[in-house]
DSSP file (Angstrom, degrees, kcal/mol; ACC not computed):
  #  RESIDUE AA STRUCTURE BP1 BP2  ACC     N-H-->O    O-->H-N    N-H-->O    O-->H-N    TCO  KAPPA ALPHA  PHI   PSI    X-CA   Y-CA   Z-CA
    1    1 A X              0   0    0      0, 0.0     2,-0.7     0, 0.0     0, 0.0   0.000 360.0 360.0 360.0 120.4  108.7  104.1   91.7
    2    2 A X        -     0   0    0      1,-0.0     2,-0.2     0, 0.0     0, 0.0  -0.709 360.0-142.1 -84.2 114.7  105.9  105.0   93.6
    3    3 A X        -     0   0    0     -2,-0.7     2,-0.2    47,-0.1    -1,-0.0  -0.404  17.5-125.6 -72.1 131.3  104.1  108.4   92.8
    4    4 A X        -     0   0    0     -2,-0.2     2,-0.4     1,-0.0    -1,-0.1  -0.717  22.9-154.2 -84.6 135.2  102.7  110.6   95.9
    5    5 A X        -     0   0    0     -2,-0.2     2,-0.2     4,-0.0    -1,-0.0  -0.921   4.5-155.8-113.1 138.3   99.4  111.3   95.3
    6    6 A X     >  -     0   0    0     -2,-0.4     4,-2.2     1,-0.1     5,-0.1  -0.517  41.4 -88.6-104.9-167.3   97.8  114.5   96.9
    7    7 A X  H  > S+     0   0    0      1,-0.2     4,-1.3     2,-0.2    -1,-0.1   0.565 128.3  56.9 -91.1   7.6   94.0  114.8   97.6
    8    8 A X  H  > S+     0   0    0      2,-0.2     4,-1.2     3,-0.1     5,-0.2   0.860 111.2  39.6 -35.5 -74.6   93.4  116.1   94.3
    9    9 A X  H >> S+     0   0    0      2,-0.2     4,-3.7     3,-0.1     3,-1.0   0.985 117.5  55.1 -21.8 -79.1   94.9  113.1   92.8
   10   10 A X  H 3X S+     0   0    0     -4,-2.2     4,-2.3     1,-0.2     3,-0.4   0.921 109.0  45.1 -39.4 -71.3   93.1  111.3   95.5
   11   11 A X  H 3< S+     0   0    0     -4,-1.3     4,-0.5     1,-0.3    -1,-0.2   0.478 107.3  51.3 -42.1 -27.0   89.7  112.7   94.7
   12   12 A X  H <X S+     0   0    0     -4,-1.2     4,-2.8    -3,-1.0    -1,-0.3   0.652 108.7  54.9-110.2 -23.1   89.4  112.4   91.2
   13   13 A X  H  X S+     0   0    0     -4,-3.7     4,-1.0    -3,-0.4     5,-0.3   0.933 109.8  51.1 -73.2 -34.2   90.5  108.4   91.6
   14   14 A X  H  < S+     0   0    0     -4,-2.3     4,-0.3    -5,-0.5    -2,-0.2   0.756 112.4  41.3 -59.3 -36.8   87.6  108.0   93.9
   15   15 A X  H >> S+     0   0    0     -4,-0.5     4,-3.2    -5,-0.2     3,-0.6   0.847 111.3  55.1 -57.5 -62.3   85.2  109.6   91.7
   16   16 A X  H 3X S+     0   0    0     -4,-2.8     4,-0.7     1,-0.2    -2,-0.3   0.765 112.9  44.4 -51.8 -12.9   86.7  107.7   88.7
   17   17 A X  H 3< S+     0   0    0     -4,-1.0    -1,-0.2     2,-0.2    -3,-0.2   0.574 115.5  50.4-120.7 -31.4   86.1  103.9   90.9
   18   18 A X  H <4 S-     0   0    0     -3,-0.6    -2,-0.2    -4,-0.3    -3,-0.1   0.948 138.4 -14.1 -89.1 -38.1   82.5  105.1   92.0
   19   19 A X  H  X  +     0   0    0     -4,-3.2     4,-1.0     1,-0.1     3,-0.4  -0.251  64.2 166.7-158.4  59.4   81.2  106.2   88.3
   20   20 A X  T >< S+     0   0    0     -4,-0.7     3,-0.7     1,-0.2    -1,-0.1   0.876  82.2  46.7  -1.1 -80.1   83.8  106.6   85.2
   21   21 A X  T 34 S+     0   0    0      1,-0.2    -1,-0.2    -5,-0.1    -2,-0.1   0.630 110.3  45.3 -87.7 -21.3   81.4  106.7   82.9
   22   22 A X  T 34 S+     0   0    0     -3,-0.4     2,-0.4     1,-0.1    -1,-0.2   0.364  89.1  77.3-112.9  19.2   78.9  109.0   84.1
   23   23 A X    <<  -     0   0    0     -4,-1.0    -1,-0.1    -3,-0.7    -4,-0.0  -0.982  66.6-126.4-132.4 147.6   80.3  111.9   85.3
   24   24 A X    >>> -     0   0    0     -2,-0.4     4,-2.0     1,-0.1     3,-1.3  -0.072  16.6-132.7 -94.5 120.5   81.8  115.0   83.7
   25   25 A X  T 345S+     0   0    0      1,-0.2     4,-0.4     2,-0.2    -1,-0.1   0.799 121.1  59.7 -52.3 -15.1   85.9  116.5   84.6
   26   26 A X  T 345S+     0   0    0      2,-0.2    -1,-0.2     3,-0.2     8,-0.1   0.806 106.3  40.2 -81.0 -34.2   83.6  119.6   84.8
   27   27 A X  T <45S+     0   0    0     -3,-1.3    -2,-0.2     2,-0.2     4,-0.2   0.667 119.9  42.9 -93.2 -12.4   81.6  117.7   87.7
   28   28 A X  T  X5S+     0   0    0     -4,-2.0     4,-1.4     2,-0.1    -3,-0.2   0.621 113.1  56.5 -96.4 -28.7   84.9  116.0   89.6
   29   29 A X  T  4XS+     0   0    0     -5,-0.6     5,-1.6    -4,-0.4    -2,-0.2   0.807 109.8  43.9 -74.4 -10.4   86.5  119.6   89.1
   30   30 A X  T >45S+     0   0    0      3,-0.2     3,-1.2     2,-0.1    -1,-0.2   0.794 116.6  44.3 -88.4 -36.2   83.5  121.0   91.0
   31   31 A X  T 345S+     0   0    0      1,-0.3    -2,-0.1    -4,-0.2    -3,-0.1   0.821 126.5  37.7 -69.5 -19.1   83.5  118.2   94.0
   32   32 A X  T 3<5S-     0   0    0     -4,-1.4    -1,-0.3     2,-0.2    -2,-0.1  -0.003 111.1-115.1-115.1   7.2   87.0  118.6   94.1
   33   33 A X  T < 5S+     0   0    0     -3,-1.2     2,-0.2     1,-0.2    -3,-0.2   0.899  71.9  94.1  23.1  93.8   87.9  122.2   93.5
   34   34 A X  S   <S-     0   0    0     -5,-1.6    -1,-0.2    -8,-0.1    -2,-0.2  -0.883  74.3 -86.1-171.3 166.5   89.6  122.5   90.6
   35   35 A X        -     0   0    0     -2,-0.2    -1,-0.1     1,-0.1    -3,-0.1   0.085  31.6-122.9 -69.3-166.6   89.2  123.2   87.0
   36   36 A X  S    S+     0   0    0      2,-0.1     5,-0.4    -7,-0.1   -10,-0.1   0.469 116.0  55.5 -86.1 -17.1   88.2  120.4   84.2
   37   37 A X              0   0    0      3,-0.2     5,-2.7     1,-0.2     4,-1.2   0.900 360.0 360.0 -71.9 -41.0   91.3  121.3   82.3
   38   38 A X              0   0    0      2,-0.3     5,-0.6     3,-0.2    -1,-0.2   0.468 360.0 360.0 -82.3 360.0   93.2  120.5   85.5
   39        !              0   0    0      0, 0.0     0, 0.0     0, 0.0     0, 0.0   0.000 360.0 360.0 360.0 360.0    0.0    0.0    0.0
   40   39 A X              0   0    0      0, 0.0     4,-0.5     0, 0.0    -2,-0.3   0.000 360.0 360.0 360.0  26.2   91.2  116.9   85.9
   41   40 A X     >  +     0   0    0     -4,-1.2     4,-2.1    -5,-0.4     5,-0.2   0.730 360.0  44.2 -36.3 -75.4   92.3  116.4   82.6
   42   41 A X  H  > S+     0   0    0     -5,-2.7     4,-2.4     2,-0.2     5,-0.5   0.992 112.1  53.7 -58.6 -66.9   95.6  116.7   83.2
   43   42 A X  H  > S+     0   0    0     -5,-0.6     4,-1.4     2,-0.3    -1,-0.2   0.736 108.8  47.5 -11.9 -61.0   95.5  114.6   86.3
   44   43 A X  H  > S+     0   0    0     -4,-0.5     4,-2.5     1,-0.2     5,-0.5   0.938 115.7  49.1 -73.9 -43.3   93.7  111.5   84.6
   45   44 A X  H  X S+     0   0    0     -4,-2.1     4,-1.8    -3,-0.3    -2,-0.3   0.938 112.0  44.8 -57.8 -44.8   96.4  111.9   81.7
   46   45 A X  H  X S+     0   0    0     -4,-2.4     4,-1.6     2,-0.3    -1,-0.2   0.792 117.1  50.9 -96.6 -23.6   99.5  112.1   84.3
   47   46 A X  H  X>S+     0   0    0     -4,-1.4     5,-2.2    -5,-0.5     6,-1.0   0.978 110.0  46.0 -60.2 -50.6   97.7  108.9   86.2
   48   47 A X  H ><5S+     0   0    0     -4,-2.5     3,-2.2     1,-0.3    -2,-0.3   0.964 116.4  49.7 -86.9 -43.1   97.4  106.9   83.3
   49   48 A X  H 3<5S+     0   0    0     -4,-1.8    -1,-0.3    -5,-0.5    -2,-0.2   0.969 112.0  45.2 -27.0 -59.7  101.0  107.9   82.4
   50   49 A X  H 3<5S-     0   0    0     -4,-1.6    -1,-0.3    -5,-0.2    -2,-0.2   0.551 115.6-112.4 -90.4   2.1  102.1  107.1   85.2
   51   50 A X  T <<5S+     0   0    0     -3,-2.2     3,-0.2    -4,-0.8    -3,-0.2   0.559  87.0 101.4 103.3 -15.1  100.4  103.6   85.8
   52   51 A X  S   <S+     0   0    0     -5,-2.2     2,-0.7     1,-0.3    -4,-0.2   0.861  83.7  52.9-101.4 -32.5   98.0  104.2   88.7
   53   52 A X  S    S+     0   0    0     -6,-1.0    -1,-0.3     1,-0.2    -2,-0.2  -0.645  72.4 166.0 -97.7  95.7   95.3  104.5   86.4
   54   53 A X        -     0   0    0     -2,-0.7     2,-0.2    -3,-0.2    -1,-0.2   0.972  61.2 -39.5 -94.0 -51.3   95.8  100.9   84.3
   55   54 A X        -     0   0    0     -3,-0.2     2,-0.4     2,-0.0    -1,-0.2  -0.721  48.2-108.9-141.9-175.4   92.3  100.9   82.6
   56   55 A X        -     0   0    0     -2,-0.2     2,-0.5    -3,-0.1    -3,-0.0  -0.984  35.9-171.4-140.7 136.0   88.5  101.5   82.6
   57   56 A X        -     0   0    0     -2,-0.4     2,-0.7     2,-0.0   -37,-0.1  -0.952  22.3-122.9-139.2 147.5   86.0   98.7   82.6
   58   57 A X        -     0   0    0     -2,-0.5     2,-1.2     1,-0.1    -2,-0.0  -0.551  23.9-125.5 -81.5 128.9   82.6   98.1   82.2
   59   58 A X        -     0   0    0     -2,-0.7     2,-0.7     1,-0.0    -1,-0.1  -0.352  34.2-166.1 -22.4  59.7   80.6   96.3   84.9
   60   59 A X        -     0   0    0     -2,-1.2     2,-0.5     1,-0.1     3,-0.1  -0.570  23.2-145.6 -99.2 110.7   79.1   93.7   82.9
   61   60 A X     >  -     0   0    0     -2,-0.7     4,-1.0     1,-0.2    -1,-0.1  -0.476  17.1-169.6 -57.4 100.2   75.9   91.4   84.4
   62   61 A X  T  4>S+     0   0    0     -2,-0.5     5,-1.6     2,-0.2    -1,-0.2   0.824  81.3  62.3 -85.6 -37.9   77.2   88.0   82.4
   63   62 A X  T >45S+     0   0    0      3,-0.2     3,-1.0     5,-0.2    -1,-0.2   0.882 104.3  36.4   3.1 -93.2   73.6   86.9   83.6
   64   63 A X  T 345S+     0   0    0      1,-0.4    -2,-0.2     2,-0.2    -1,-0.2   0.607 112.7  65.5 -92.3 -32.9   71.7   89.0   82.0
   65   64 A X  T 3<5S-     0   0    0     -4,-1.0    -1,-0.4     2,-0.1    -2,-0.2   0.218 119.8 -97.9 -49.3  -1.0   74.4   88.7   78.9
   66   65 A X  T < 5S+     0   0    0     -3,-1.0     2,-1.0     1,-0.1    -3,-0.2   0.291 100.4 115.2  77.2 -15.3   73.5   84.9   78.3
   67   66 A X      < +     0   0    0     -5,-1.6    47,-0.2     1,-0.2    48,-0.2  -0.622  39.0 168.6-100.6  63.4   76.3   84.0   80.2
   68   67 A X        +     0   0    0     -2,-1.0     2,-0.5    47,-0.2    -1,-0.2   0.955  66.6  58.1 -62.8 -65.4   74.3   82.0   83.6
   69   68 A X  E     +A  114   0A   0     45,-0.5    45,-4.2    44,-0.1     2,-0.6  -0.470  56.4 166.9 -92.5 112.6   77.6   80.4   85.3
   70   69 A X  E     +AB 113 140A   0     70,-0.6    70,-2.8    -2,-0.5    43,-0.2  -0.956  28.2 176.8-107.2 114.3   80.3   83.3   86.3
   71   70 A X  E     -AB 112 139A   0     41,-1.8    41,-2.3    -2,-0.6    68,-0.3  -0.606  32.3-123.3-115.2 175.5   82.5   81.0   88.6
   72   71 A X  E     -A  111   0A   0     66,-3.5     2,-0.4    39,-0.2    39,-0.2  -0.911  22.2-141.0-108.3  83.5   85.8   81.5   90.6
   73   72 A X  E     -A  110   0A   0     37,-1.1    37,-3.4    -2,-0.3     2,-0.4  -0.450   7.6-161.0 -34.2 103.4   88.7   79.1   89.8
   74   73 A X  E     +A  109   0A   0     62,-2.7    61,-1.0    -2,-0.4    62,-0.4  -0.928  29.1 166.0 -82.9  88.7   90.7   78.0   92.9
   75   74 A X  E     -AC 108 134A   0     33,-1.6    32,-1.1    -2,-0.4    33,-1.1  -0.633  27.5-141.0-158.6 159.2   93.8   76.8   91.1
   76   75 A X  E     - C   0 133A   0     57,-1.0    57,-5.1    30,-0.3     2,-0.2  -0.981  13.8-172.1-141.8 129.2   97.8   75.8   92.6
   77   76 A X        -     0   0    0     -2,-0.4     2,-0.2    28,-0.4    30,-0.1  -0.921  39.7-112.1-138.4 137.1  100.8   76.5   90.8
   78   77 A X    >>  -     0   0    0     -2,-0.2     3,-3.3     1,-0.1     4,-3.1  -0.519  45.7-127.6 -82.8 141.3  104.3   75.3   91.9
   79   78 A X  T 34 S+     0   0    0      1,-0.3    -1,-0.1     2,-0.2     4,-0.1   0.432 110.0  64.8 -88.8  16.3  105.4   79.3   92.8
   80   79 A X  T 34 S+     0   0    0      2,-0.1    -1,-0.3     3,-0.0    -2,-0.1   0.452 118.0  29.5 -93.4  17.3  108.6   79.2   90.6
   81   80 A X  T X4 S+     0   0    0     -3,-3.3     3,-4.1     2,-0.1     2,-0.6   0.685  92.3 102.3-118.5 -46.6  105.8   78.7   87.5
   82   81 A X  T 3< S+     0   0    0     -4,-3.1    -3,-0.1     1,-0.3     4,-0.1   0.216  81.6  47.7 -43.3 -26.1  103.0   80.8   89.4
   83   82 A X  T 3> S+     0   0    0     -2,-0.6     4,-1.1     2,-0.2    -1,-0.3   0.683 119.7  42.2-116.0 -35.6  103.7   84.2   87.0
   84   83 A X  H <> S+     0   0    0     -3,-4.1     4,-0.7     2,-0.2     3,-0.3   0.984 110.0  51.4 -53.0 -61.8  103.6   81.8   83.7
   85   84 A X  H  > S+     0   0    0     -4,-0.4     4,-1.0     1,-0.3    -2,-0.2   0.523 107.7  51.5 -87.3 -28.0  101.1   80.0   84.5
   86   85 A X  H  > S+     0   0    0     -5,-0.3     4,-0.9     1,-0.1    -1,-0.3   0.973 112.3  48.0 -74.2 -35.9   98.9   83.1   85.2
   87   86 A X  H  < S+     0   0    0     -4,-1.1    -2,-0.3    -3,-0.3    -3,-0.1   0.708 111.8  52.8 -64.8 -23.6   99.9   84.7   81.6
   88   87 A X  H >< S+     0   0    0     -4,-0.7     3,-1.8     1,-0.2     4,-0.4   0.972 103.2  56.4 -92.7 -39.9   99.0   81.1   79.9
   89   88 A X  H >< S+     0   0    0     -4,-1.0     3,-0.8     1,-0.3     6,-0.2   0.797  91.6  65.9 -45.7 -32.2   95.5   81.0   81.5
   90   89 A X  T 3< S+     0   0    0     -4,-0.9    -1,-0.3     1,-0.2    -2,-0.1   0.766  91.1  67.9 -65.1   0.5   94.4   84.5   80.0
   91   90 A X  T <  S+     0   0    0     -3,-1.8     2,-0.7     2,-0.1    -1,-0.2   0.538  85.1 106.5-101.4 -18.5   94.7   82.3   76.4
   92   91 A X  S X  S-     0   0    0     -3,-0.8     3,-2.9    -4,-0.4     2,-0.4  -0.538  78.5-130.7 -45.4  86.9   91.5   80.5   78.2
   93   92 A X  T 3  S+     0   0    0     -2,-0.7    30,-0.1     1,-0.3    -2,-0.1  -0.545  94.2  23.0 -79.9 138.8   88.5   81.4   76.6
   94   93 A X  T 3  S+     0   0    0     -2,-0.4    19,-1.5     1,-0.3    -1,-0.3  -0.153  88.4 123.2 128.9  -5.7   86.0   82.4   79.3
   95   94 A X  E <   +D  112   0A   0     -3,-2.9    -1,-0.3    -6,-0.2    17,-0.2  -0.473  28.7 164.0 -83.8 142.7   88.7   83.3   81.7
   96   95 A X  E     +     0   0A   0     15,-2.7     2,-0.2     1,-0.3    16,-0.2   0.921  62.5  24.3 -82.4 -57.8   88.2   87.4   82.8
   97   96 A X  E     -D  111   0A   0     14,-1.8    14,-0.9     2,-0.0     2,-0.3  -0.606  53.7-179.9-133.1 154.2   90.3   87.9   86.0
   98   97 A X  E     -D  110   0A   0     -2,-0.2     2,-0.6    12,-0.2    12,-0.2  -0.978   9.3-170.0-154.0 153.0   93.0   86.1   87.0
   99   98 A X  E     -D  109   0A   0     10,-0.6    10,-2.8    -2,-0.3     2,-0.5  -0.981  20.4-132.5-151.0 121.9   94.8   87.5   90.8
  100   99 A X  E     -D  108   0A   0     -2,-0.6     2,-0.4     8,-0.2     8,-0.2  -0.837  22.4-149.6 -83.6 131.5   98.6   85.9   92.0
  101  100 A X        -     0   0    0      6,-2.1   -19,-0.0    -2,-0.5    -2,-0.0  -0.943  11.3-156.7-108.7 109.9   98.2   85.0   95.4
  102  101 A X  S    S+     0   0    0     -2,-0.4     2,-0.3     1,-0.0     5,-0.1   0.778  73.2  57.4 -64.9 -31.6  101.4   85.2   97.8
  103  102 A X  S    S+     0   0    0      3,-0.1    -2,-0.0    -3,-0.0     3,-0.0  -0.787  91.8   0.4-104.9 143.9  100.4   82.9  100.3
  104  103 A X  S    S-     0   0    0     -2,-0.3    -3,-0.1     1,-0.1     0, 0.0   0.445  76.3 -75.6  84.4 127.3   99.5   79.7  100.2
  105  104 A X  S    S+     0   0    0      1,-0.1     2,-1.5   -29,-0.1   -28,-0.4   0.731 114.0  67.5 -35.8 -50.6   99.0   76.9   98.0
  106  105 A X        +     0   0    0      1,-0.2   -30,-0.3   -30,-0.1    -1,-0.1  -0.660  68.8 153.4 -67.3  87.1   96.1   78.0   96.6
  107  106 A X        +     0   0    0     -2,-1.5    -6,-2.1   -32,-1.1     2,-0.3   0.435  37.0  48.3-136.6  23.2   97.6   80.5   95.1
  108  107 A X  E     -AD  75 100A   0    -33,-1.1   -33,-1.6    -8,-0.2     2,-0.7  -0.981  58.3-157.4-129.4 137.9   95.8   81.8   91.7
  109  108 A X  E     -AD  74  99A   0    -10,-2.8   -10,-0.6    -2,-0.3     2,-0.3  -0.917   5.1-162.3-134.8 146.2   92.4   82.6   91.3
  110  109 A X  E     -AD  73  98A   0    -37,-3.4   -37,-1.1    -2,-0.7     2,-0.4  -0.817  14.9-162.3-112.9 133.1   90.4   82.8   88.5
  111  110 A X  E     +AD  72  97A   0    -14,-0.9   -15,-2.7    -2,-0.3   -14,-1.8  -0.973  25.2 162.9-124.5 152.4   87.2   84.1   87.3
  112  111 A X  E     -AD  71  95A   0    -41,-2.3   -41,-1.8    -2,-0.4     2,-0.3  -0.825  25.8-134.4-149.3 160.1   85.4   82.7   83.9
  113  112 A X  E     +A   70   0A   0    -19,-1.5     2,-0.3    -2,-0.2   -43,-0.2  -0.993  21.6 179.4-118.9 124.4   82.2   82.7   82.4
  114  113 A X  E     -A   69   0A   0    -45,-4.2   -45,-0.5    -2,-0.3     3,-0.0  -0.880  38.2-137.1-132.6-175.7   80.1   79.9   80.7
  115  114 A X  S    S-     0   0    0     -2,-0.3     2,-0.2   -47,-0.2   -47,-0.2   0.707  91.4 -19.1 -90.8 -39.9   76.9   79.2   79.0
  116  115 A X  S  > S-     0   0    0      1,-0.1     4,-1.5   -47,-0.1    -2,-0.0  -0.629  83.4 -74.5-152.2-142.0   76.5   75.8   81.0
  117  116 A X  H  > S+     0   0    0      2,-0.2     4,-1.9    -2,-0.2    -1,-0.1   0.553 125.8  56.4-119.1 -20.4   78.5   73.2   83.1
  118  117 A X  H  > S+     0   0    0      2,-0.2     4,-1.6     3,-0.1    -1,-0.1   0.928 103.0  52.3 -55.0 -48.1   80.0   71.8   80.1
  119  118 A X  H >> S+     0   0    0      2,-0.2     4,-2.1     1,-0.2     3,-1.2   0.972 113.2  46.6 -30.6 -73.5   81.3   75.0   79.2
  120  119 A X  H 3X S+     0   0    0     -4,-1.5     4,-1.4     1,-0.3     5,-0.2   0.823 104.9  54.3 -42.1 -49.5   82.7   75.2   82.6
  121  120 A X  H 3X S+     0   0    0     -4,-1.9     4,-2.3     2,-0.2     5,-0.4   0.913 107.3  58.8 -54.4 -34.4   84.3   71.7   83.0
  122  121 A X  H XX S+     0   0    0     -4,-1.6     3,-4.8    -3,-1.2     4,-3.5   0.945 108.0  45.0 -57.7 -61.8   86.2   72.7   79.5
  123  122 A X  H 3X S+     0   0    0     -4,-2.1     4,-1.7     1,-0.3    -1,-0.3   0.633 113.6  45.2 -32.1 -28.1   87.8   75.7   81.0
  124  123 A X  H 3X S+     0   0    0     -4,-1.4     4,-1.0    -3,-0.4    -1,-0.3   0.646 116.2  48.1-100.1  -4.4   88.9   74.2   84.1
  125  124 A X  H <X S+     0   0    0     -3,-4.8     4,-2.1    -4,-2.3    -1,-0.2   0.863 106.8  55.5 -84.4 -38.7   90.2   71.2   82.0
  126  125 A X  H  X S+     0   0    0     -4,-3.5     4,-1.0    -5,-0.4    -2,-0.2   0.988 110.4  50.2 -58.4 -49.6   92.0   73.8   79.5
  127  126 A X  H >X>S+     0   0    0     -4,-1.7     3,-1.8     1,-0.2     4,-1.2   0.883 109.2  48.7 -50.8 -46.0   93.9   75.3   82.9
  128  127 A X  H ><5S+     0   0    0     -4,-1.0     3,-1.0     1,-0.3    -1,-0.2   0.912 108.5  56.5 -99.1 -61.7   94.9   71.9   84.0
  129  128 A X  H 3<5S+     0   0    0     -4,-2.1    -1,-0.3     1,-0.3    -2,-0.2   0.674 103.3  51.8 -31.5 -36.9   96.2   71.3   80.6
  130  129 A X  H <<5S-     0   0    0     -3,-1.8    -1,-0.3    -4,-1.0    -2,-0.3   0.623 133.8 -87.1 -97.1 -19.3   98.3   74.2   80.7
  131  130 A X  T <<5S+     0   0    0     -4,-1.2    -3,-0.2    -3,-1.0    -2,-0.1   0.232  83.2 131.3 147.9 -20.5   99.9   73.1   84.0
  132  131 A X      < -     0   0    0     -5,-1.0     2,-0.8   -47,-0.1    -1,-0.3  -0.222  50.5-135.1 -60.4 136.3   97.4   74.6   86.9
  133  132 A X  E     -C   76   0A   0    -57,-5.1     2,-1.5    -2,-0.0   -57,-1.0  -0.848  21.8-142.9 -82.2 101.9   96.0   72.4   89.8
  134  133 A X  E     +C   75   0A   0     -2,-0.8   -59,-0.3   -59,-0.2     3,-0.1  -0.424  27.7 168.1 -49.9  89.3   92.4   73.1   90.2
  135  134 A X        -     0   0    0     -2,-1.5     2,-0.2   -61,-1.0   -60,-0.2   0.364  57.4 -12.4-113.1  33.0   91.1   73.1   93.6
  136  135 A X        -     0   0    0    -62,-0.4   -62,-2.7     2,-0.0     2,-0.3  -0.761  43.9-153.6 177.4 168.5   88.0   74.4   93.6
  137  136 A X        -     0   0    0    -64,-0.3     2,-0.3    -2,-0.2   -64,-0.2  -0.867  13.2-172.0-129.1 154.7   85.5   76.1   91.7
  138  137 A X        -     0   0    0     -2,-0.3   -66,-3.5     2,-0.0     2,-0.3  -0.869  21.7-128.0-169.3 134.7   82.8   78.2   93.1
  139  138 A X  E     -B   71   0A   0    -68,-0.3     2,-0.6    -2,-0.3   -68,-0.2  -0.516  25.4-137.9 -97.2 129.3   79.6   79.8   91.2
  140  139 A X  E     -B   70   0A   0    -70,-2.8   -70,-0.6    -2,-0.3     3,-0.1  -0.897  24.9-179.9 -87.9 130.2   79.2   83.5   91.8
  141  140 A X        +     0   0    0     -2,-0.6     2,-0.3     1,-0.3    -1,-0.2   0.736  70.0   8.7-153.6 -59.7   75.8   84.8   92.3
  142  141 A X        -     0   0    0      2,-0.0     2,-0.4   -81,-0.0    -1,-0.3  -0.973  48.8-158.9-148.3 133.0   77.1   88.8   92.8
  143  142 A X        -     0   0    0     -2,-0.3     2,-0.3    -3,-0.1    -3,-0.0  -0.945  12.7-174.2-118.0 121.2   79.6   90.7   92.6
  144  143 A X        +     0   0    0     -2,-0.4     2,-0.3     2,-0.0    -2,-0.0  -0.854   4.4 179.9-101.8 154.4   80.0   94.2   94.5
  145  144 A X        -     0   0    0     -2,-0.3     2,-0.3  -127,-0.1    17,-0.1  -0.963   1.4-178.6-131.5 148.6   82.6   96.7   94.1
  146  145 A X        -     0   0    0     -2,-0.3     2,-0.1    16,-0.1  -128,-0.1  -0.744  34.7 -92.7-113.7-172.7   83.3  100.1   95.8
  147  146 A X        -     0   0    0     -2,-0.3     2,-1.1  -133,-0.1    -1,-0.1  -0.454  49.7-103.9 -82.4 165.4   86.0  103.1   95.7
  148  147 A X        -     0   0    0      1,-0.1     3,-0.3  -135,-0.1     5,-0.2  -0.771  29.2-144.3 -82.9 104.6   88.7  102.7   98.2
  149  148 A X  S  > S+     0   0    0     -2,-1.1     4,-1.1     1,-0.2     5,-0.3   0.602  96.4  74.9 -36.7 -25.5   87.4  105.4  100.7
  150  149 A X  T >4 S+     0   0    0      2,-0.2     3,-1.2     1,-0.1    -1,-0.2   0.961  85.8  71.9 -71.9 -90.8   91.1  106.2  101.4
  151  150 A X  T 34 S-     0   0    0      1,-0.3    -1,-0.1    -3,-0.3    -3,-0.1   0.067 124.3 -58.9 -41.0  84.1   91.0  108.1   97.8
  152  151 A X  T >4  +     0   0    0     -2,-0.2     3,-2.6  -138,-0.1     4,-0.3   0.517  68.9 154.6  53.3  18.5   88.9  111.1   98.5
  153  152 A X  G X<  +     0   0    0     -3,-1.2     3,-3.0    -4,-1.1    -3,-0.1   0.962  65.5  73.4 -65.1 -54.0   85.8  110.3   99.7
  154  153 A X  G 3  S+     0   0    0      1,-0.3    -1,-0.3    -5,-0.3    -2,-0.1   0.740  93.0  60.8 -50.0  -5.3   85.3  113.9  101.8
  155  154 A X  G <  S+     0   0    0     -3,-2.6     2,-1.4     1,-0.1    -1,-0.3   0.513  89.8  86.0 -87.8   5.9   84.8  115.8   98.2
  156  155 A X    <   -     0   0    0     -3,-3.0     3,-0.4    -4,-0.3    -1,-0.1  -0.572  59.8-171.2-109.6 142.3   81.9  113.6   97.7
  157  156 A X  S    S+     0   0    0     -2,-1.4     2,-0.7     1,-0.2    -1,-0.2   0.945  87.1  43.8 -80.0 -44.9   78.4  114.9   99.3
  158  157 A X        +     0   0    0      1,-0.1     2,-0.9     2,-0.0    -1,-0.2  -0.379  61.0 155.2 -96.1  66.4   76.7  111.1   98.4
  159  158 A X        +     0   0    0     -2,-0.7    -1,-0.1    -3,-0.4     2,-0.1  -0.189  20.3 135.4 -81.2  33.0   78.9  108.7   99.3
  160  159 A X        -     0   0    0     -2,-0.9     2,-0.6     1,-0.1    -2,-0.0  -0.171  62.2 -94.1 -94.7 173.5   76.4  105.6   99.8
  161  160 A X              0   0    0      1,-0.1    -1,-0.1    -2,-0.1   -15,-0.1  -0.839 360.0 360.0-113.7 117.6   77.2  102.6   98.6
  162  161 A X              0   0    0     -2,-0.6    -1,-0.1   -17,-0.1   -16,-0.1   0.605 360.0 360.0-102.3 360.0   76.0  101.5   95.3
């Protein structure tokens, strides 16, 4: 069931996707005109309701010890494709995992390892579990923004960080 969101709603997920951690329901209730009891209640009735699944931190696996953050390119026969993502999170180093609707290529994975041994295990531990690997590729940066859709007029700085 899909929930209607209005631009309250709207506003305060758009805040939450540009900076979670560092700003205050007292400072999305100002940008957004409302109270902080009210974007209280909001984030509670999101995360109820599913639209809000988690919060995660942004982590530089670089700077962590962690040099090679790659993307797994990986083919799954598509009556498996939904297992065979759930057995890969049992992967250590795998992060992310994304079902793909199209296409042969049609899960992709992102892991972290220490070296290129590391890396060969993982993509041998998928293979093992039933995935075709067809490609790997080494990530050098990853950016993310809010979805603009979600409120961006309550924000006065909306540059892109």
């Amino acid at each position: 069931m899909d929930v209607e969101l209005d631009d309250t709603d709207k506003g305060i997920l758009y805040l939450l996707q540009k900076d979670a951690r560092r700003i205050t329901t007292q400072e999305m209730g100002e940008q957004v005109g409302v109270s902080a009891s009210t974007v209280r209640n909001r984030i509670e009735r999101l995360e109820n309701e599913g639209i809000i699944r988690g919060y995660y931190p942004d982590v530089d696996y670089d700077k962590a010890g962690l040099q090679l953050y790659v993307e797994i390119i990986c083919s799954a026969p598509n009556p498996e494709r939904e297992q065979l993502a759930t057995d890969a999170r049992g992967v250590s180093g795998v992060i992310a995992i994304r079902e793909v609707l199209n296409g042969t290529e049609n899960i992709q994975i992102d892991a972290v390892g220490t070296n290129s041994d590391d890396v060969a295990r993982i993509t041998d531990e998928l293979s093992e579990i039933g995935l075709s690997v067809a490609n790997t590729k080494i990530i050098k940066e990853t950016f993310t923004q809010p979805f603009n859709h979600f409120g961006q007029q309550f924000v006065e700085d909306d540059t892109f960080e």
